[in-house]
N, C-alpha and C positions, 0 to 999 in steps of 0.2 A: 792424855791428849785425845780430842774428838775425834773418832776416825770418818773420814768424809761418807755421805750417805752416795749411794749411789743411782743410776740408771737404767733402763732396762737392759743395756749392753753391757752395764760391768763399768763404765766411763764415770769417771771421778768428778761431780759437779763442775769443780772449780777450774777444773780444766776446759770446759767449753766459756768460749770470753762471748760476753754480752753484746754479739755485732749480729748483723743482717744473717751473715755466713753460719755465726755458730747455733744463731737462732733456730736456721735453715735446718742444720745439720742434726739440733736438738729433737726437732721437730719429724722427723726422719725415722729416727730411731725409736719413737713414741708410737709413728704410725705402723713402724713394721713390727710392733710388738701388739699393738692394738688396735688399728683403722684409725680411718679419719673421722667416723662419727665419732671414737672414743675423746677424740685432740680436742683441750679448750683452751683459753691462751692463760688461761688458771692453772692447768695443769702444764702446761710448757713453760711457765714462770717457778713452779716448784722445780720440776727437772733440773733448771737453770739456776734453781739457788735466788732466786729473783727476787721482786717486788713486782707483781702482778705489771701496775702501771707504767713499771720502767722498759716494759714491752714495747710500749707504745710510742716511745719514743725513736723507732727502729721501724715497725712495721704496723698497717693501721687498723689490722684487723685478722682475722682467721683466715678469710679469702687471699689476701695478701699474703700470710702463709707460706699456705698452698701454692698457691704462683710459685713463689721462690722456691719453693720444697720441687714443686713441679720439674724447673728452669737445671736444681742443681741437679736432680734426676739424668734429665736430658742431654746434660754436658757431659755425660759416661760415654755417650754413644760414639763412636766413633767407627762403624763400619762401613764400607762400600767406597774410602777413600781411591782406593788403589785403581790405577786409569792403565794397567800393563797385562788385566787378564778381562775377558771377555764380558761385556755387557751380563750377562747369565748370570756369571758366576758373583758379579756385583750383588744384583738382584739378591740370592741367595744369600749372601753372606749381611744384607742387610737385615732380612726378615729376619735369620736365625738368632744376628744380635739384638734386635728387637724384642725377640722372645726370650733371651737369655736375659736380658735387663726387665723384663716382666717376672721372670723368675724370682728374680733378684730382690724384687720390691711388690709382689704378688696385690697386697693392700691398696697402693697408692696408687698401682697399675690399675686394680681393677675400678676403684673411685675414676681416675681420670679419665677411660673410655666411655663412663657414662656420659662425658658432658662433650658437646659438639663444641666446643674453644680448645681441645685440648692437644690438636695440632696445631702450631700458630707458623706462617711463611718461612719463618728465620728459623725454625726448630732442626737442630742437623737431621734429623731423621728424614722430613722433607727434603731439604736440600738435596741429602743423598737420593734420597727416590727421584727427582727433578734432573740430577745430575746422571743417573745410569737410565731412563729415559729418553731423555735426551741422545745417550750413547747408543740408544736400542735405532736413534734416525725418527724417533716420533717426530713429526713437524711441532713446535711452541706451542699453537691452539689446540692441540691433543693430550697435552701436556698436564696437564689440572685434571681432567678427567677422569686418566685411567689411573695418575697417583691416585686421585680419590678413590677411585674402586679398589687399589690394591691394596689401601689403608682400611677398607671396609671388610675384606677379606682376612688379611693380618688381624686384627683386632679383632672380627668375629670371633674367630680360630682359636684366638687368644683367653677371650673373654669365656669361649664353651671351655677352656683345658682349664682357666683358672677356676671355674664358677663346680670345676666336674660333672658338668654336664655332656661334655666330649668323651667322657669314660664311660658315662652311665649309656650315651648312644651306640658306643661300642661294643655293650656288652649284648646290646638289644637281640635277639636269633631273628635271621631269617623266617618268613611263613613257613617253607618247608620244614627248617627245625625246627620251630614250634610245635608244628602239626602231629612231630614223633615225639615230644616230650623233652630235647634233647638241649643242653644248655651249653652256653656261648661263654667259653673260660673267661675269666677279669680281664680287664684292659694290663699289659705292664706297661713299664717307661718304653722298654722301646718300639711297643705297640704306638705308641701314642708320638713318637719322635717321629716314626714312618709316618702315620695321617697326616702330622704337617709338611714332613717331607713331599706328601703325594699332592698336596693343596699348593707348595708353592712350587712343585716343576707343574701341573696343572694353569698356575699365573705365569709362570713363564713363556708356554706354550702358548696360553692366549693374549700375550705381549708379543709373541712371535707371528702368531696371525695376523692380531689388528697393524703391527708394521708394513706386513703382506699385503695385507687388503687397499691400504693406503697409498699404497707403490703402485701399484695397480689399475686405481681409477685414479691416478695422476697425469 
């Protein structure tokens, strides 16, 4: 008997069914073993044990994909729910799963921050930010704004840990040590958990101001 060929995860062809979902899910596992430049819908029809064209039938193209690979991505997210501990602590626990779901999916993460569509209004990640926000007393027309800034900040953060660019700046010496010869030990993880740690109480702080400021010349 044939033994089924497999996946880049070990997942038995025939086990993923020919729908939008398993397409999705196919496609997932392709990009975290290889990127999205490597994904063609040629090679996500082998995975899938396919006939190239019977993709097409399901989804219209590569971009299309993505979207849905994007969407099922984003359905993981589920932090900042909780409305029983302080605005802050929201904040925080969003970014961190933010970056834990970048971890996660390092590839797809780093593809999707290149493209300015890749937050869209309805995405929970927004919402959450819109929602703790909001709890912070921002007024509504403030409201777009400084999400967007804290999503520029997040995602930089983001983009320099995944790209290692954030380590390689880490490791950079000060002039003065330079000057004596004297070298700047490797970045670790938990070098690199503190930086972020120090960047989002740094956005909370200036979520804490701009509410101030606002209160103020009200």
């Amino acid at each position: 008997m044939e033994t089924p060929r497999k996946t880049p995860r070990g997942t038995r062809k025939r086990d993923v069914p020919l729908t939008k979902d398993g397409i999705y899910a196919m496609a997932l596992q392709l990009i975290d073993a290889d990127g999205v430049e490597a994904l063609t819908m040629r090679k996500l029809a082998a995975a899938l044990d396919a006939n190239p064209m019977s993709l097409y039938h399901h989804v219209p193209n590569k971009d299309a994909v993505l979207r849905g690979v994007a969407q099922r991505v984003g359905s993981q997210f589920r932090a900042g729910e909780r409305e029983d501990i302080p605005w802050q602590e929201r904040l925080r626990e969003l970014a961190l799963d933010f970056r834990e779901l970048s971890h996660r999916h390092p590839k797809l993460m780093g593809y999707s921050f290149a493209r300015p569509d890749y937050i869209q209004p309805e995405d929970p990640f927004w919402q959450g930010l819109v929602d703790v926000l909001s709890a912070a007393g921002l007024p509504v027309s403030e409201i777009p704004r400084t999400a967007a800034t804290l999503c520029a900040v997040f995602t930089g953060l983001l983009v320099g840990e995944l790209t290692g660019a954030l380590q390689r700046w880490s490791t950079l010496p000060p002039t003065s040590a330079a000057s004596h010869g004297q070298e700047t030990p490797p970045p670790s993880k938990d070098m690199i958990d503190t930086m972020f740690g120090c960047a989002l109480d740094a956005a909370i702080v200036g979520v804490e101001s701009h509410v101030a400021r606002i209160r103020e010349e009200a």
